[in-house]
C-alpha positions in Angstrom: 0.0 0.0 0.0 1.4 3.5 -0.9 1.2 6.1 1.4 0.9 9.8 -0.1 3.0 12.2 1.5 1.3 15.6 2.5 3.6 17.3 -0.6 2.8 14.6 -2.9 -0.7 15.4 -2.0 -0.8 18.9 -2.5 0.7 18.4 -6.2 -2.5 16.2 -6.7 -4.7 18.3 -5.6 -3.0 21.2 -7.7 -2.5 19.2 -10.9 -5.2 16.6 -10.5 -4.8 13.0 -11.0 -4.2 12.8 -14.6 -0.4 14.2 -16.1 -1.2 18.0 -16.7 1.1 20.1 -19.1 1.1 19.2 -22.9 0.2 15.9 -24.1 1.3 15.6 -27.6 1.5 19.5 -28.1 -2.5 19.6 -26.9 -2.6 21.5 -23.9 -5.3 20.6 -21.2 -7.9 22.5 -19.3 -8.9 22.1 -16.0 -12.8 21.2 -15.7 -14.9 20.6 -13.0 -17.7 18.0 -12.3 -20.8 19.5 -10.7 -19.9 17.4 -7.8 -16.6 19.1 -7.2 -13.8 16.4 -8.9 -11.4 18.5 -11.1 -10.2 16.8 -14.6 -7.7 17.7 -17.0 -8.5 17.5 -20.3 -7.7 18.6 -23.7 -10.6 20.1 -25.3 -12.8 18.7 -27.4 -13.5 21.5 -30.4 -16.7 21.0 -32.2 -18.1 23.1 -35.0 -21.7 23.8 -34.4 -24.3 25.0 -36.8 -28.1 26.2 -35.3 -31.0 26.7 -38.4 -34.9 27.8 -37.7 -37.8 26.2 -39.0 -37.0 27.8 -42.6 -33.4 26.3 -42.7 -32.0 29.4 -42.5 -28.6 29.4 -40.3 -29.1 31.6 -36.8 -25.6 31.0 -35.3 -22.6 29.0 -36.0 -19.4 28.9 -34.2 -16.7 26.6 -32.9 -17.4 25.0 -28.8 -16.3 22.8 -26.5 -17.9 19.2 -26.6 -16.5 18.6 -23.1 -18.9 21.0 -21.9 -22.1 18.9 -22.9 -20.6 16.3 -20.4 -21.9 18.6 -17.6 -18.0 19.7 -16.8 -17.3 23.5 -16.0 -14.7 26.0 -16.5 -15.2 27.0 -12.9 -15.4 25.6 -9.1 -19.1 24.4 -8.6 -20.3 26.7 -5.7 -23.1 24.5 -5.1 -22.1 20.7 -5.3 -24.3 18.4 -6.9 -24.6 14.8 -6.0 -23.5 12.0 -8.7 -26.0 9.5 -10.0 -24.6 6.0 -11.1 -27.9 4.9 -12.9 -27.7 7.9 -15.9 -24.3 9.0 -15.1 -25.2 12.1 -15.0 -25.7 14.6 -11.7 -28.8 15.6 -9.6 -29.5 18.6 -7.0 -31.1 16.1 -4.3 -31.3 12.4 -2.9 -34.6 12.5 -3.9 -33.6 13.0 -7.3 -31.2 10.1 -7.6 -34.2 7.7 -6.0 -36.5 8.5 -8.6 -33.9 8.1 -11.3 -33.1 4.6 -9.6 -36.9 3.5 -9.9 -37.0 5.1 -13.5 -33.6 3.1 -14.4 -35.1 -0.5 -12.2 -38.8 0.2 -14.3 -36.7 0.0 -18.0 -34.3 -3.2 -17.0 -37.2 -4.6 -16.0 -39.3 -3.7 -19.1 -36.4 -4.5 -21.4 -35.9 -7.9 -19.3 -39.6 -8.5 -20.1 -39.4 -7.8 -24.1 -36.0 -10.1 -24.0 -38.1 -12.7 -21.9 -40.7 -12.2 -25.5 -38.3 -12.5 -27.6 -36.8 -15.9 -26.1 -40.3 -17.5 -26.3 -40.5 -18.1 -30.2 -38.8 -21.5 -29.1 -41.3 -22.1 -26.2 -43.7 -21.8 -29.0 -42.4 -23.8 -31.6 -42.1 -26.6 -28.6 -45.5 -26.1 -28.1 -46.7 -26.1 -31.6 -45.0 -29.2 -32.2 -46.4 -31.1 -28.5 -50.0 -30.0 -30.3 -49.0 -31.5 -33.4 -48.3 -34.3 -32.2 -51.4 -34.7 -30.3 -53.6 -34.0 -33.3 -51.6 -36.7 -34.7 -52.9 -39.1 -32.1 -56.3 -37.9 -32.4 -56.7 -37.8 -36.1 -55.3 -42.1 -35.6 -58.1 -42.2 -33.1 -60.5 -41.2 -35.6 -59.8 -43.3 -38.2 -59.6 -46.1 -36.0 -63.0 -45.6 -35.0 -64.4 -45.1 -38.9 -62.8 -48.2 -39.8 -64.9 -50.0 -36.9 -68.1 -48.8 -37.9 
């Protein structure tokens, strides 16, 4: 186990986790997550084009994907708690709760449709025990028309 001396932990806390400087001639930013974590990335330049109803362009311009993430240029002032079910963030407990039953309600829907999907075979096993059986009884009959 390595234990982090209290300089080695004030150059993480100043540099973050990740090796900060130039990587590859890119230099990174320093982002924040709404719950307070600090990255450093290289950003991630996107052109971006925005048309009304006619088609006719309204803005256009050059931004930062990393920003869609969520991540900030600045120190959250008020943290926001992290939800593991949409990996995204949310203001309150409550919040993430509701996102878990939202996320539990779709497994189980999708778990359902999969459960559908698998049953073709159940069906064709079925099909064929009825098959069978109508097999049996259409012998029956016969048998009994040839005794009459």
């Amino acid at each position: 186990m390595t234990t982090i001396t209290p300089g080695l932990k004030e150059t993480i806390q100043r540099e973050g986790y990740a090796k900060s400087g130039d990587i590859g001639g890119q230099p990174k930013t320093t982002y924040w997550t709404p719950d307070g974590r600090i990255l450093k990335v290289a950003p991630s330049w996107h052109e971006y084009v925005q048309k009304d109803d006619k088609g006719k362009v309204i803005a256009s311009g050059i931004r930062d994907a990393n920003l869609d993430k969520g991540w900030l240029l600045q120190k959250p002032t008020n943290l926001q708690i992290y939800c593991p079910h949409c990996d995204q963030w949310h203001k309150t407990q409550k919040e993430i709760a509701e996102c878990e039953r939202r996320h539990s309600a779709i497994i189980k829907h999708s778990t359902l449709k999969m459960q559908r999907l698998m049953q073709p075979q159940e069906y064709n096993d079925r099909l064929a025990k009825v098959e069978a059986d109508v097999g049996e009884i259409k012998t029956l009959l016969r048998q009994l028309i040839k005794d009459k």
